[in-house]
N, C-alpha and C positions, 0 to 999 in steps of 0.2 A: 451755800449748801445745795439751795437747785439745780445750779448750775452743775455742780458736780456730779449730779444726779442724771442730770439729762444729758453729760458728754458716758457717762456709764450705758446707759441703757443705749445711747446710738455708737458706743461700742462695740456693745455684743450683736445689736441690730446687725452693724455692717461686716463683724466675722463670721458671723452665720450664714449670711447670705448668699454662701458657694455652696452649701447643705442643705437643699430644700426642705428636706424632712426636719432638721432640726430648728432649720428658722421657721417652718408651720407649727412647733410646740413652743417656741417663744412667741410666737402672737397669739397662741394660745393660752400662755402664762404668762402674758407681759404683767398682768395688774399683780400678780406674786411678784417678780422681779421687782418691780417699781416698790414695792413695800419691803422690801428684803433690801433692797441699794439705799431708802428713806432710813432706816433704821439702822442702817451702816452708817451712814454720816450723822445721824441724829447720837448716836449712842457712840459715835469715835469708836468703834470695832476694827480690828483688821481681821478679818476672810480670806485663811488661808485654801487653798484649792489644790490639790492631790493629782496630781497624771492621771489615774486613777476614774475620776467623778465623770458623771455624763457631762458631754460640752457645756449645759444651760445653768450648773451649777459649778464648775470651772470657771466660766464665764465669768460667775460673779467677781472672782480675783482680780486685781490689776495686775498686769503679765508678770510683774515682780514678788507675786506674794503666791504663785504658783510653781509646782516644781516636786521632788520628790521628798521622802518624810525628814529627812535630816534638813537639807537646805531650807523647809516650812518652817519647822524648830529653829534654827538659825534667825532667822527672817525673823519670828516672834520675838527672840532674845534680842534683837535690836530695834523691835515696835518700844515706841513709849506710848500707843496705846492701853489702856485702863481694859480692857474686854478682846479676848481672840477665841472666834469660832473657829473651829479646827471642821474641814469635810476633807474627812479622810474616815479611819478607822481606829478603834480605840487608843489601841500604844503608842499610835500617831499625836493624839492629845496628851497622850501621860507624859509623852515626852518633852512635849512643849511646856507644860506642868512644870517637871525637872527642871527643865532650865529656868523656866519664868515662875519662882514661885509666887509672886505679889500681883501677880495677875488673873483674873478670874479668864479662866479654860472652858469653854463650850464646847460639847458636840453634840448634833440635832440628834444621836442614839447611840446610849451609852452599850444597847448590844452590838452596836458592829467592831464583831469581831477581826479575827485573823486562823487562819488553819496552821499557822507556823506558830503562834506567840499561845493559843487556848492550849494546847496539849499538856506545855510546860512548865514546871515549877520550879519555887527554888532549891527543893528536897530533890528535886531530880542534878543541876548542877551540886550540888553540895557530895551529893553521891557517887560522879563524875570525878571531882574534886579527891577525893578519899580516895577512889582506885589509882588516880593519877596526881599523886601530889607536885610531879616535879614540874606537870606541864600551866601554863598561863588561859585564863579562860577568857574567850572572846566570843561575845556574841553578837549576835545582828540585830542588827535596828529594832528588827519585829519580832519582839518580845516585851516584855510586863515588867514594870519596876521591882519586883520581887524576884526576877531572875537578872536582871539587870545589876541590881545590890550584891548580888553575891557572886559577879564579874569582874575578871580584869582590863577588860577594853570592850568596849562597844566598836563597832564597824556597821558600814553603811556595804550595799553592792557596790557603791562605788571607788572604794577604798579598802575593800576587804584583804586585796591579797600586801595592799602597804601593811596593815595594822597587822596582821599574821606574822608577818615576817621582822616588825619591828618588836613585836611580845616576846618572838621568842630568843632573839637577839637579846633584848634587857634581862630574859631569865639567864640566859646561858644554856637552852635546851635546846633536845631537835622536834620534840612534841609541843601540840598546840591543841588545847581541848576547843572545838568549836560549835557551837548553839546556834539558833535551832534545828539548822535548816540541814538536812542532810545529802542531799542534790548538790546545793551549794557549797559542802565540803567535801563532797567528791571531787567538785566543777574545782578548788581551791587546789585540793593535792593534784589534781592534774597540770595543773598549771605551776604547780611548785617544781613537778617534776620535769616538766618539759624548759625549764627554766637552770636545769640540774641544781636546786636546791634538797638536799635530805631533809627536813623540815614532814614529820607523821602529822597529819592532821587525823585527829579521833572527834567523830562526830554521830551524834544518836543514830543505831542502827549499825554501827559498823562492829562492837563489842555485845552487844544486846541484842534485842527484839523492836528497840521502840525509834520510831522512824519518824521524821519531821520532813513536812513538806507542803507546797503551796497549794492551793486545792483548784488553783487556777493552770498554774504553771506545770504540774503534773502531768495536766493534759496533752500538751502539743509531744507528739511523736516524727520523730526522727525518719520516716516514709512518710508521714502528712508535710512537712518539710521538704520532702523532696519532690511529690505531688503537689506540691503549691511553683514550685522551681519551672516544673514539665508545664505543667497549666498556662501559667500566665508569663513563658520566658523570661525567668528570672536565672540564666545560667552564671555559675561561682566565680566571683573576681571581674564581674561585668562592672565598667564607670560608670551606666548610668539605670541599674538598676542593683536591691541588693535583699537578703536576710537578715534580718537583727533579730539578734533573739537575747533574751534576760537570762539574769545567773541563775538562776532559780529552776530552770528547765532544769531537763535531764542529760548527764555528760553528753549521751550520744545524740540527742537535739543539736546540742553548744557544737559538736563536730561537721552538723552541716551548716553552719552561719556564716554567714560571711562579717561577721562582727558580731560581738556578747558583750554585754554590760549592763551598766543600772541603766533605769527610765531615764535619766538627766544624761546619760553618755551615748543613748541612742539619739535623744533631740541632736546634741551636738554630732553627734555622728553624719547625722543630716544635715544639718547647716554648715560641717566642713566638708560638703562635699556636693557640693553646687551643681554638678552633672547630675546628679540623682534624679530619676525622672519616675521611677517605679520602684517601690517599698514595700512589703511585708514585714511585720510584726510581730514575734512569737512572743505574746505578752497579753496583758487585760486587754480587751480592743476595744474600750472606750478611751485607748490611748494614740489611737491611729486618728479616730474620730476629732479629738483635740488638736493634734496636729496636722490635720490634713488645716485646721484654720491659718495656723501659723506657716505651713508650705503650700500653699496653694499649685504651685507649679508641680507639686511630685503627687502622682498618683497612688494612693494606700491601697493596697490588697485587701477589699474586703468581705473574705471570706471567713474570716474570724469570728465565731461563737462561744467566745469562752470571755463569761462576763465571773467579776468576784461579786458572789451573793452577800458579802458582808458589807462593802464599798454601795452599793444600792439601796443599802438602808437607808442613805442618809438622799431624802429628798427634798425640793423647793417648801414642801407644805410643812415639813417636819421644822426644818433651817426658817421660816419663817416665825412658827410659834415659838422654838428657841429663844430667838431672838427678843421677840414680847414680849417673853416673861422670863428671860435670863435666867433657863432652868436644862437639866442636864449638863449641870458644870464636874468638871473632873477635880479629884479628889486627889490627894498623897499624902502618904503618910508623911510627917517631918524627917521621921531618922531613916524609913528608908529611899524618901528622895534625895537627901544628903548622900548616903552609900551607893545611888546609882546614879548621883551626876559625875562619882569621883572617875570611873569608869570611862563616862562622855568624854570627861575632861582629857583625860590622857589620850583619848582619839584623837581629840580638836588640835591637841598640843603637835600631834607628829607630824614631820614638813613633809 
């Protein structure tokens, strides 16, 4: 168990160690680390870690238990681990809940939320539901088991426009009601269209007033994108520099990127494309920060200011007492984590 301990901590030591600033707040907190990685192996936990989380809490992960909130979920469902602390954000744990329910779910704060998943309930889909009975309802990751239960497919960014287009295929419709995010159903019909699929996506905001959206992702504009391009010589369709920007942004952001996708299709984005020498991120930017550990050769644009105030809640001091006193564990109801893994399920299932 020490052993394991001391190759963890000269882990994170030696990733840090191209980010001055962040390897001076791990010698700052090494004795929280050392006690947070003790109680990891003392207690058989696995620590999953969010793209998302500051490096020093990332960190904590083994590079396989990091990643975005589906593939985290995933990862659990195949711990035989007894305890998994989730540092992510709430529906990040519930999710993992769904799938694992015999396993006790931690997260160091049960308020961190989400700007996509708080708004919504399952009176709002069920109402959606009624005006459009013929359409299939699919929602995104980032929501609450209670709007999850009263879905017909869950979807990741990363598989969003697969699982749209095979819902509405199994209904026999050209509509698709889609949750929460309504950026991301725009960003979806565009791409359906440029694809010549007829396929309506109907998504909050488009028939109503009520509008869903990332509180992060809302921010980056479509001129700050292109002010980032003039600045730091990033021009469109260069080999070895590039834009990535998340589904989530706004149509007209995704039209200046030289690539969109999930958190997990931007890493690989980078790692298939080994000329890359300069990056920009239209996304949380304690996600450039994480992988600037993992590409050290590509240089991250860092002028990104747009952090998620929910994903910050969750820090080393909080994630330590958690851990002590195996308290802030997530909850589900019986029947309706049954009715929102059936949803999962039917995600998982499509090739």
């Amino acid at each position: 168990m020490v052993r394991v301990h001391e190759s963890s901590i000269k882990r994170i030591d030696a990733s840090l160690k191209s980010q001055p600033d962040q390897h001076l707040d791990f010698l700052v907190k090494k004795s929280v680390i050392e006690k947070i990685l003790y109680l990891k192996e003392k207690k058989n936990v696995l620590i999953l870690g969010h793209n998302y989380m500051e490096p020093l809490i990332f960190q904590l992960s083994e590079k396989n238990e990091r990643g975005d909130s589906l593939a985290l979920s995933q990862m659990a469902a195949r711990s035989n681990k007894p305890i998994i602390l989730f540092n992510g954000v709430r529906f990040m744990a519930e999710t993992a809940k769904i799938l694992n329910p015999g396993k006790k779910v931690l997260i160091s704060d049960l308020e961190a939320g989400c700007s996509l998943a708080d708004p919504f309930t399952a009176e709002d889909v069920v109402a959606y539901k009624l005006k459009f009975p013929d359409a299939p309802v699919v929602t995104y990751i980032n929501s609450y088991v209670e709007v999850k239960a009263e879905s017909d497919y869950c979807c990741t960014s990363s598989n969003c426009l697969k699982v749209v287009k095979y819902a509405a295929k199994e209904a026999k419709t050209n509509r698709v009601i889609f949750f929460p995010d309504s950026f991301m159903g725009k960003n979806i019909q565009n791409e359906l269209k440029q694809e010549g699929t007829s396929i309506e996506i109907i998504y909050p905001g488009k028939y109503d007033d009520k509008f869903g959206k990332c509180e992060v992702h809302e921010k980056f504009t479509a001129e700050q994108i292109r002010e980032i391009r003039e600045q730091h010589k990033i021009p469109k369709s260069s080999e070895d520099s590039a834009v990535l920007v998340h589904w989530e942004c706004k149509p007209e952001v995704l039209k200046e990127a030289d690539f969109f996708g999930s958190t997990s299709q931007m890493a690989n984005y980078i790692k298939e494309n080994p000329r890359l020498k300069k990056v920009y991120l239209a996304t949380e930017c304690e996600m450039a920060a994480n992988l600037a550990s993992e590409f050290p050769q590509v240089e991250f644009i860092r002028s990104c200011s747009i952090f998620c105030e929910h994903m910050r809640r969750i820090t080393l001091e909080k994630i330590l007492y958690s851990l002590e006193n195996e308290v802030y564990e997530i909850e589900v109801n019986p029947s309706l984590r049954k009715r929102a893994l059936a949803p999962i399920k039917r995600m998982l299932a499509i090739k």
